[in-house]
C-alpha positions, 0 to 999 in steps of 0.5 A, spaced: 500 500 500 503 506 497 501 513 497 503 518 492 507 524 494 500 529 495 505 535 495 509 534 489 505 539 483 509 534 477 504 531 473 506 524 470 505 520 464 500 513 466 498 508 461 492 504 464 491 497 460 485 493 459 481 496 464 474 496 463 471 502 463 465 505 466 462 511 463 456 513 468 453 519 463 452 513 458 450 508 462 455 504 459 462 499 460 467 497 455 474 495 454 479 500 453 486 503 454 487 510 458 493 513 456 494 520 461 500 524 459 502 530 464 496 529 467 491 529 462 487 525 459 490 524 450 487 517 449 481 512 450 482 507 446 483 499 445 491 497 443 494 504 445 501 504 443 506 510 446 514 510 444 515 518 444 513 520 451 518 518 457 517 516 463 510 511 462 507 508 468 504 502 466 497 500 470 495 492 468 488 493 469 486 486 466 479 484 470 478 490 473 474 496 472 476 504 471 472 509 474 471 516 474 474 518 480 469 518 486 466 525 488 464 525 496 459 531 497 459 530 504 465 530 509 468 533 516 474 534 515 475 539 522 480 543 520 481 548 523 480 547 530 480 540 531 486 537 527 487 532 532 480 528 528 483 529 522 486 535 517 485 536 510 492 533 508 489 526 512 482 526 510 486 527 503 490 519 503 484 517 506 480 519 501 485 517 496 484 509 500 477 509 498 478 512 490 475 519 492 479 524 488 474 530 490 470 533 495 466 538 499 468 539 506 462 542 511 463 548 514 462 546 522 470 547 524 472 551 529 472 556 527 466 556 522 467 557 515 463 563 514 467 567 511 471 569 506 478 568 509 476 562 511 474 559 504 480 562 502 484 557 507 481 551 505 483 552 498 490 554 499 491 547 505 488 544 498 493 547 493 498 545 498 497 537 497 494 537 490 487 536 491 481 537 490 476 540 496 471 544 495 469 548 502 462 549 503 461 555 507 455 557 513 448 559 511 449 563 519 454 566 522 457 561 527 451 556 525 447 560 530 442 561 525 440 568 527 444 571 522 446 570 515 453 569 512 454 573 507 452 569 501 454 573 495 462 574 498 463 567 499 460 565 492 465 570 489 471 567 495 469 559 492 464 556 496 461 551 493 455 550 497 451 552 503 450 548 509 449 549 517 450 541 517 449 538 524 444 542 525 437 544 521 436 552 521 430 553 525 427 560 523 423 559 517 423 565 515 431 566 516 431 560 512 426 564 507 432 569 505 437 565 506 434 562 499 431 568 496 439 572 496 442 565 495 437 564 489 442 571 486 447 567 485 445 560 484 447 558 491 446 551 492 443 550 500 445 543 502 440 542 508 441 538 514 433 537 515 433 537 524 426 539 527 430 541 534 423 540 538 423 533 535 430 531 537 433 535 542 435 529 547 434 524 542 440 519 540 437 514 536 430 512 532 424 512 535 421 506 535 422 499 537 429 498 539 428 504 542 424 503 547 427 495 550 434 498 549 432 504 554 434 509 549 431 517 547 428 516 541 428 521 535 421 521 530 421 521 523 418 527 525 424 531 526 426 530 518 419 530 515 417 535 517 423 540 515 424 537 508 417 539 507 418 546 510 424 547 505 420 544 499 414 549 499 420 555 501 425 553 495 418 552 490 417 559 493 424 563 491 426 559 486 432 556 490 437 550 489 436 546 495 440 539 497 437 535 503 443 531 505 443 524 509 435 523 508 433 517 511 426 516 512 421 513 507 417 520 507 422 524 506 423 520 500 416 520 498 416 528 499 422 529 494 420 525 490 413 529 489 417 535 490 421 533 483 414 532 480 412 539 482 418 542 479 421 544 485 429 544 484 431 540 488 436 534 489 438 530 495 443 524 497 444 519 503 450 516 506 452 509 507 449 506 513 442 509 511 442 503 505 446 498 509 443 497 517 436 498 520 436 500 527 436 493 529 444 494 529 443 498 536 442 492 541 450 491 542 450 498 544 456 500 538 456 507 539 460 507 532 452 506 530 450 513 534 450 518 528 445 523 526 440 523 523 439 516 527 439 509 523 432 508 522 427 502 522 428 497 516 421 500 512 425 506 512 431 502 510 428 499 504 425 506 502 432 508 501 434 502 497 427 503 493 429 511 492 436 510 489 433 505 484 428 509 481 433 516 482 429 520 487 435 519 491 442 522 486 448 521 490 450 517 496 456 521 501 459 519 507 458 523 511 464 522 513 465 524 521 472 523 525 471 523 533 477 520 537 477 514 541 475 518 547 469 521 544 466 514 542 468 510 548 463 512 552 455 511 554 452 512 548 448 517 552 455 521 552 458 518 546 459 524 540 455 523 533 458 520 528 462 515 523 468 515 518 466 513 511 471 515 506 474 509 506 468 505 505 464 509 500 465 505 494 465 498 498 458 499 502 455 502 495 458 496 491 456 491 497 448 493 498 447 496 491 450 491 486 451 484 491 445 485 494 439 489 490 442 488 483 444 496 481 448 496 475 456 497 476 454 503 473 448 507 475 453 506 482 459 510 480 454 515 477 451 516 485 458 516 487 461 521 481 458 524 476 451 526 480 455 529 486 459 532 480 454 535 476 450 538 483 455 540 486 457 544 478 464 542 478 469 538 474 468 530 475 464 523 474 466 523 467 472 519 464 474 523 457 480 526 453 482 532 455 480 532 461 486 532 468 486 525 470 481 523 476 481 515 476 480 509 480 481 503 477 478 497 482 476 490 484 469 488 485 471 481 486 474 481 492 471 480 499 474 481 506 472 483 513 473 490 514 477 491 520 479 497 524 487 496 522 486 498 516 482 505 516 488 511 513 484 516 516 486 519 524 479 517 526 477 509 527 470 510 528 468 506 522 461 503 523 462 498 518 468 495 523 467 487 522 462 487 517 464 483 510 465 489 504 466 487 497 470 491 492 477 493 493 480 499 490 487 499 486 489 505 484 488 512 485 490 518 480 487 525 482 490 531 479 494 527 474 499 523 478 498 517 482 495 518 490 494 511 491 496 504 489 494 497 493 501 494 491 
């Protein structure tokens, strides 16, 4: 297992053989060469011969499948402030293991990410190692929800997004402007979708295993009726809003409707939504406490049913480093939250293709070119040109995920002991080897 210099800025000269590609836009796989010369894209085709340039690393990708690189709309990578979690450089080789050549940081850092220094910081740490993170800054000052950022300035500074994520904007109204003044700049709002009233002491769905586990529930109520708040405000201003983690079978109905009525809307859900119900929680794992909670297993299947017929567009992470300290606790006190940079690909592939018979390439589109095309930014697709983003993987292996493994700083992985297909072999980002499982 080796990782690419993250600082070097040369690009280099890479000829993947064999491979079969995934074109996630066409729906389509096929057999073909990728020849990438400093750090482009120059070829796609099969029996591609190159004498002239120097340097040429050879990638044998006989019986694998080479992908755009993976796009991860949702990860906490808690620089500034809590780096002993994880900083961009580590949340970037963690994300590299998982074949994820871009993505959106969330803005809950100490301090917030709302303004414009601030955005200016995380694309510089970026520029340092070469990779792609898009800082998405606060819709409210401080994450308050009392005051709103300043939206415009952000946009102009590289925000990609706006998000109070790790808790709902409560004021209706407040949230109201935010989309009128967003909708100016064509600001994307990704919404974390908490009706405080409804999960203030709450730590896991309400439910069944709730109540014989003696734990404080979270309705569905908390979510549903948030999302139906921001459908009827976005229909209103005209705004484009993302409901991030969805993961009750309602929001899924409402969205769907939503899309119908020709609200601009998008969504995603993170891994443990499709892959776990809250049956899970009787061994009391705090690495299973995350917000919103694992839900019963008809919202599970609403979920799986939801990214089959396209109403959910993306899946993401959530990616959510804690130290030990925060998780090794009751889980009344354990912190929230779970990594999942590294098992984005494997938990998708293992649910979706194993199980639910998806196609290998409307997966790589959920993971790739729909995040890409949400987010409005270069990625998700495999095309001459183009810098090289690459992940070229195995979805043939089988192996018991295990906390040894993990790249990232934090260990909190809810899917520590569970059997994951799929293995990534290598991954290019920015036009130069970031990973290789050799």
């Amino acid at each position: 297992m080796n990782f690419g210099n993250l600082k070097s800025k040369s690009k280099e000269n890479i000829l993947i053989r064999n491979g079969c590609i995934i074109n996630p836009k066409a729906q389509e796989k096929y057999k073909a060469d990728i020849l990438v010369l400093d750090g482009i894209i120059k070829e796609i085709k099969k029996n591609i011969t190159c004498e002239s340039a120097d340097n040429i690393q050879e990638i044998n990708a006989e019986g694998l499948y080479v992908c755009p690189g993976f796009v991860d709309m949702h990860v906490h990578l808690r620089e500034p402030g809590n780096e002993e979690e994880e900083d961009i450089e580590s949340g970037a080789k963690s994300a590299l293991r998982g074949g994820i050549t871009s993505m959106a940081c969330m803005p809950n850092t100490l301090p917030v990410i709302d303004s414009c220094y601030l955005v200016e910081y995380i694309k510089m740490k970026a520029r340092e190692i070469d990779y792609n993170v898009y800082p998405v800054a606060a819709i409210t000052k401080s994450l308050k929800g009392e005051e709103l950022s300043e939206i415009g300035l952000l946009v102009n500074s590289g925000a990609v997004a706006f998000s109070d994520d790790g808790k709902g904007v409560q004021n209706s109204r407040l949230m109201y402007e935010a989309m009128r003044y967003g909708k100016q700049f064509d600001a994307l709002f990704i919404l974390h979708e908490e009706d405080d009233n409804f999960s203030n002491g709450g730590i896991v769905n309400e439910g069944y295993y709730s109540a014989i586990l003696g734990l404080e529930g979270i309705s569905n109520l908390s979510e549903d009726l948030m999302v139906q708040r921001d459908i009827m405000l976005s229909k209103i201003s005209g705004a484009r809003i993302h409901i991030t983690h969805v993961s009750s079978a309602r929001s899924v109905e409402l969205i769907y409707g939503a899309k119908a009525d020709g609200v601009n809307i998008t969504c995603d859900t993170a891994c443990e939504y499709l892959f776990f119900n809250d049956s899970i929680l009787t061994n009391y794992d705090t690495n299973f406490k995350i917000k919103p909670p694992i839900r019963s297993e008809s919202d599970r299947l609403a979920i799986v049913e939801g990214l089959r017929n396209g109403t959910i567009d993306a899946i993401a992470s959530d990616h959510a480093p804690h130290l030990l300290l925060e998780k090794n606790k009751s889980f009344k006190e354990a912190s929230f939250g779970s990594v999942g940079l590294e098992t984005l690909f494997k938990a998708s592939l293992t649910k979706l293709f194993y199980e639910e018979n998806l196609s290998l390439e409307k997966i790589v589109a959920l993971i790739s070119l729909n995040p890409a095309k949400i987010l409005n930014i270069e990625g998700g697709e495999l095309k001459t040109g183009s810098i090289a983003n690459i992940s070229v993987v195995d979805i043939e292996s089988e192996n018991i995920y295990s906390k040894d493994s993990i790249i990232s700083k934090s260990k909190n992985s809810s899917f520590i002991g569970q059997k994951l297909n799929g293995e990534i072999m290598y991954t290019i980002v920015n036009g130069k080897s970031g990973f290789s499982n050799s």
